[in-house]
C-alpha positions as CSV (number, residue, x, y, z in Angstrom):
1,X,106.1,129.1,51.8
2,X,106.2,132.5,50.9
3,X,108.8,133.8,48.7
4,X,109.9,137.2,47.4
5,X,111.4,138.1,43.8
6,X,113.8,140.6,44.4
7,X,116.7,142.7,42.6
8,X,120.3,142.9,43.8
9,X,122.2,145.5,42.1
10,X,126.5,146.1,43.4
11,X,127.7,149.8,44.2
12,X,130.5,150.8,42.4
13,X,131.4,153.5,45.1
14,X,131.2,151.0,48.5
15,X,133.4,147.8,47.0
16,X,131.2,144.3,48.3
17,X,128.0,146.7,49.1
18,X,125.0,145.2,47.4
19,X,121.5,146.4,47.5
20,X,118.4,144.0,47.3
21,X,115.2,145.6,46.3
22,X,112.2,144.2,45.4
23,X,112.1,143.2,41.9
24,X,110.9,146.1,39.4
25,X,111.3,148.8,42.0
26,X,112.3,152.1,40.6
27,X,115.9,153.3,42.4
28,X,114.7,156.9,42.2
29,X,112.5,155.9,44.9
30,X,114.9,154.9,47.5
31,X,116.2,157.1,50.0
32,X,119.0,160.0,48.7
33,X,121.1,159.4,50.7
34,X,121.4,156.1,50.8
35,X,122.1,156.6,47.0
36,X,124.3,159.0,47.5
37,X,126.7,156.8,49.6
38,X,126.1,153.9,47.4
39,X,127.0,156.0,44.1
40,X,125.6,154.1,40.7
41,X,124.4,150.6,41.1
42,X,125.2,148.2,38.9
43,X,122.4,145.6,38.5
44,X,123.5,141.8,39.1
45,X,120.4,139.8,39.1
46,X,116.7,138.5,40.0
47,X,116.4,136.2,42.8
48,X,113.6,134.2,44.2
49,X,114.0,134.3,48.1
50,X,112.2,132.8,50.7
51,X,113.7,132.2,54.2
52,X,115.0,128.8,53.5
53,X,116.8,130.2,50.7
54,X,120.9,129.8,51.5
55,X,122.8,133.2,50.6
56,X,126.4,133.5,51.1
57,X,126.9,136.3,53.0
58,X,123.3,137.3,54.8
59,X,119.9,135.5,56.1
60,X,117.7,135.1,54.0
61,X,115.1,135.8,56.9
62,X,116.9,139.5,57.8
63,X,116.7,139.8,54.2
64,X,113.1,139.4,53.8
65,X,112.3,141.2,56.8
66,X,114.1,144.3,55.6
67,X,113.0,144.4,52.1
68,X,109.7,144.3,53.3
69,X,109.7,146.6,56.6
70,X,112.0,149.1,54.7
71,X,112.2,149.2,50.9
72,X,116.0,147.5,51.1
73,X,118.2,145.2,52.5
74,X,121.7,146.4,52.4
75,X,124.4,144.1,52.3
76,X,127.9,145.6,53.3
77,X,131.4,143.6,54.0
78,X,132.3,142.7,56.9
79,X,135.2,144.4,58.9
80,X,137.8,142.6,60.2
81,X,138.8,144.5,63.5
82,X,142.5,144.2,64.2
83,X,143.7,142.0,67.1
84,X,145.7,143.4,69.6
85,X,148.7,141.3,71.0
């Protein structure tokens, strides 16, 4: 099974937004304004993923398949819509 060693690093401008990259990439390389919005990152930790791999807010599949078609996987909160009576 393949798996892929990747960084996570947390924005401190977008509170819950982390950013998977894979492991040793250089930030400077990722897209401005994606930086921009993010602000400084904070790094978290390595992970090991492969699509097996449980993660508590994403698929580890989607993960994998953005890391590797884009450069990132970003992982924002989820909205809660309001309900209307």
């Amino acid at each position: 099974m393949q798996t892929l060693a990747c960084s996570i690093y947390k924005s401190t401008r977008k509170t819950n937004a982390y950013l998977f990259v894979p492991e040793n990439t250089k930030l400077e390389t990722l897209p401005a304004p994606l930086l921009q919005v993010l602000g400084k990152l904070e790094y978290v930790m390595n992970l090991s993923l492969n699509k097996k791999k449980k993660l508590a807010q994403a698929d580890a599949h989607n993960v994998i398949h953005a890391i590797n078609s884009q450069g990132y996987y970003l992982q924002l909160p989820e909205h809660h819509l309001p309900t209307s009576s």
